[in-house]
Every structure is written in C-alpha cells, then in structure tokens.
C-alpha positions, -999 to 999 in steps of 0.1 A, spaced: 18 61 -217 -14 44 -217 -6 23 -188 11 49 -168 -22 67 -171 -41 36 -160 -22 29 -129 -26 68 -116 -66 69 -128 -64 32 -108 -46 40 -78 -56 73 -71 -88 95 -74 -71 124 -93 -90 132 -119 -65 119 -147 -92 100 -165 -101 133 -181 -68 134 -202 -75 104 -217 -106 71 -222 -79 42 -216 -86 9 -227 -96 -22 -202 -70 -41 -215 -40 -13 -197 -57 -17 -166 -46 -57 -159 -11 -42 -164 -16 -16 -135 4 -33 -110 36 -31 -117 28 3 -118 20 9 -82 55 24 -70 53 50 -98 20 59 -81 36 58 -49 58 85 -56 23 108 -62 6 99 -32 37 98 -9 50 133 -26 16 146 -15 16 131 19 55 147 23 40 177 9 8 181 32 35 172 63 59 198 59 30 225 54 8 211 80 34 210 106 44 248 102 13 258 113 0 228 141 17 208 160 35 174 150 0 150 159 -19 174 139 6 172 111 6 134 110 -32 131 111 -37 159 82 -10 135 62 -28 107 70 -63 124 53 -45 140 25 -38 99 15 -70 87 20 -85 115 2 -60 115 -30 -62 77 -29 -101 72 -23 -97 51 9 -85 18 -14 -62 0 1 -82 6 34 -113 -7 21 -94 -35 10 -73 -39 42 -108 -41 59 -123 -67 39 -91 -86 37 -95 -90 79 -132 -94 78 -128 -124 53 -98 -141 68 -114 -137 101 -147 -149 95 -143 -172 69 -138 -208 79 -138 -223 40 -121 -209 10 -159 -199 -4 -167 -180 25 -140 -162 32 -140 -153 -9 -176 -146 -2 -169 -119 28 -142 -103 11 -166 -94 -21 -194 -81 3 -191 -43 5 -202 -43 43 -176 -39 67 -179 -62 98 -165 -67 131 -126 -75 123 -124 -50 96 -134 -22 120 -112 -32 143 -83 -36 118 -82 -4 108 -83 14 144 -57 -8 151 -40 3 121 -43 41 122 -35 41 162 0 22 153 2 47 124 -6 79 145 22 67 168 50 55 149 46 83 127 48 103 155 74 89 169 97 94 134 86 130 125 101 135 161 133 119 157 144 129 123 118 152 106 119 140 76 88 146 45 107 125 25 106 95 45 67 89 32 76 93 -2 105 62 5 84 42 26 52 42 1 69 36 -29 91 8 -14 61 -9 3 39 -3 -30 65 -26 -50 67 -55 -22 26 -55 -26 32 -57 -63 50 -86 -64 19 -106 -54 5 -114 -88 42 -130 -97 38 -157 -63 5 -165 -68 -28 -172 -89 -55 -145 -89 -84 -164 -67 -115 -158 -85 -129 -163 -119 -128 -123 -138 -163 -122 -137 -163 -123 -99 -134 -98 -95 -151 -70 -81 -138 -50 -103 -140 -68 -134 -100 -73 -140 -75 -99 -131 -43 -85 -137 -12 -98 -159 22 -108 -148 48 -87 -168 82 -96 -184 110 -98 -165 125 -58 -175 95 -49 -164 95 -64 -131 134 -46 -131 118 -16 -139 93 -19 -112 116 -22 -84 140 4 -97 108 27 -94 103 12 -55 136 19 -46 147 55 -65 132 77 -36 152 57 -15 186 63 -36 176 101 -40 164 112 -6 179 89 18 201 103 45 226 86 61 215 88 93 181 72 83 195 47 61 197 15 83 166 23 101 151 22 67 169 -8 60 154 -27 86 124 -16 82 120 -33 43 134 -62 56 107 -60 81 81 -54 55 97 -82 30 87 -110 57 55 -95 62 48 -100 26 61 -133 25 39 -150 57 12 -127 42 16 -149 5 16 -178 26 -12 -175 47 -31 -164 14 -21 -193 -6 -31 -214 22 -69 -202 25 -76 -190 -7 -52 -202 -33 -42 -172 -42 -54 -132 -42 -80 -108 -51 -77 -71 -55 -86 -66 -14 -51 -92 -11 -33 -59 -27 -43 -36 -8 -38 -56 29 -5 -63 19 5 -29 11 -10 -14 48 7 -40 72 41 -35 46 38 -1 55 26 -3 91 54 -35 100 83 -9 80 75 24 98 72 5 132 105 -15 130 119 23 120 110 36 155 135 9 173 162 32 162 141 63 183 141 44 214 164 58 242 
C-alpha cells in the first residue's frame, strides 16, 4: 500500500501525500509502479477529452487534454525530457552532459525539444481523435509507454552517486513477479478497452515505441553509462510521441 501511495504522490501532484507520511525507503521502488499511475493520468486525460470535445472543437479538445496532464502530473516527464535534450546535446563528455542534465535551467535544445514535441503531439492526436474518437486510447497508450520507460532501471546502472540524484533516490530493481506484475498493469487498458478496429494500429505503435526505448538505452549507456531520473522521463515522451505517430499511418488515405 505504501508503495502504491509512493508512486501516485511520485508521479503525479495529486495531493495523496495528505493520506499518508511514506517512508524514503518506498520511493526507490516507485518505478515499477508507473503504469498503475498511468492509468490515473491517462483516465484523466480520456476524461478531460471526451468533456472538452462536447463543448470545443477537436484542436481545442486535444490541447485542454494535453494541460489537464501537465497539470495532474506537475510538467515531470517534460522537465525531464528537456534536460535530457539539453544534456545529450550539449554535452561533449560523460561529466558535462551529467552536469547539464542536473542544472534546473533549460537551454537551447530543450526548448526546442519540447515544441517539437507538443507540435507532433497536437497533430497526431489530432489526426486519431479524427479517425476513431476514442478517450480510451490515452489511457492505453500511457500506461503501455509508462512500462516500456520502466524497464530502464532493469538494462542499466543508475549514473550518478545518490547524493547527486537530484532527487536524493536511486531506485531498486524488483523481483521478477513484480516485473510480471508491472507489465500486466501496462497492458490491462489495452486488454479492457481495445477495439478491434484499433488493435493493430496499436500494435504497431508499441512495437514502434519498444525500439525507441531500446536505441534510447543504447545511446544512454553509450554517454553516460547508464540513467538518471530526467533518462525516465525522456524515454517515456518520445515512447509516447514514436507510438501515437506510427498510429496515424493507419489514418492516412
């Protein structure tokens, strides 16, 4: 219960930390975790979609989704997104680029990572709602792509010493039932809202996202020898971003 907890105080800025003053020690064990906090943020995101697009049109829709994340979710995975580009771009040794990432400034690549980011999002979002008008696809998609980003701390080391980790933790690998457990949670919106005619899209879409996360580990292991926490979150977004886009082959003409 105690870890649950940590993972949606973690991965979200819901006020759960009210119900409860969880140890430090749940926290390293938050990652595994991060589907089952998919399902919150991508039931609010399906949620805020199928209200916002009653009332405004389809754009507007997407974009209010698109702030109803970033709100529940504090802007995390973007901030690290963003300081993953602004340290693999500007670092040219394994100390700087572990140096940029901790720096809480955002510099040129990050900004222009994420407007990259939210104009592919915008469109291929777009371009789904359109074609099937589905809420449920966010729910899929987020949990799905929240597992693949898990599975970083089981491929490689964490990068830095714990009392450089920006936030103080370097999370644990888990037994292997656990690891089970956290890919039945990545995949259960998929078996329980998945409709046939969004099923293979879908399907190419996580094996689109799987490679992504693979090169992404790679590359990573490469320049740092390893992750941080901002490692996380960049491989969650371009998961996401590389599934939704391969989605929208299937709403070409």
């Amino acid at each position: 219960m105690y870890r649950l907890l940590a993972s949606l105080i973690f991965f979200t800025r819901l006020p759960f930390w009210r119900i409860a003053d969880v140890p430090k020690k749940y926290y390293e064990q938050v990652v595994p975790l991060w589907p089952v906090a998919g399902w919150l943020t991508g039931g609010i995101m399906a949620l805020t979609f199928w209200l916002a697009q009653m009332v405004m049109p389809l754009s507007l829709a997407v974009i209010a989704t698109l702030i109803a994340r970033i709100l529940v979710t504090g802007a995390l995975h973007e901030d690290g997104f963003a300081d993953f580009f602004d340290g693999f771009g500007g670092g040219t040794t394994r100390e700087r680029t572990l140096e940029i990432m901790k720096d809480s400034h955002i510099g040129t690549y990050g900004v222009l990572s994420l407007i990259i980011y939210y104009l592919v999002m915008f469109h291929a979002l777009v371009a789904l709602q359109t074609e099937y008008d589905n809420p449920f696809i966010f729910i899929m998609v987020d949990s799905i792509c929240k597992f693949l980003a898990s599975t970083i701390i089981y491929f490689l080391p964490y990068a830095r010493k714990e009392e450089e980790a920006k936030n103080k933790l370097i999370y644990t690998s888990v037994p292997l039932p656990e690891k089970l457990a956290s890919f039945a949670a990545g995949i259960l919106p998929i078996v329980l809202f998945c409709p046939n005619d969004l099923f293979l899209p879908l399907l190419m879409g996580i094996t689109g996202a799987v490679i992504t996360c693979a090169l992404l580990f790679l590359k990573m292991n490469a320049k740092i020898k390893g992750y941080t926490g901002d490692c996380c979150g960049a491989t969650f977004i371009l998961a996401e971003v590389v599934c939704y886009v391969i989605m929208t082959f299937h709403t070409l003409p």
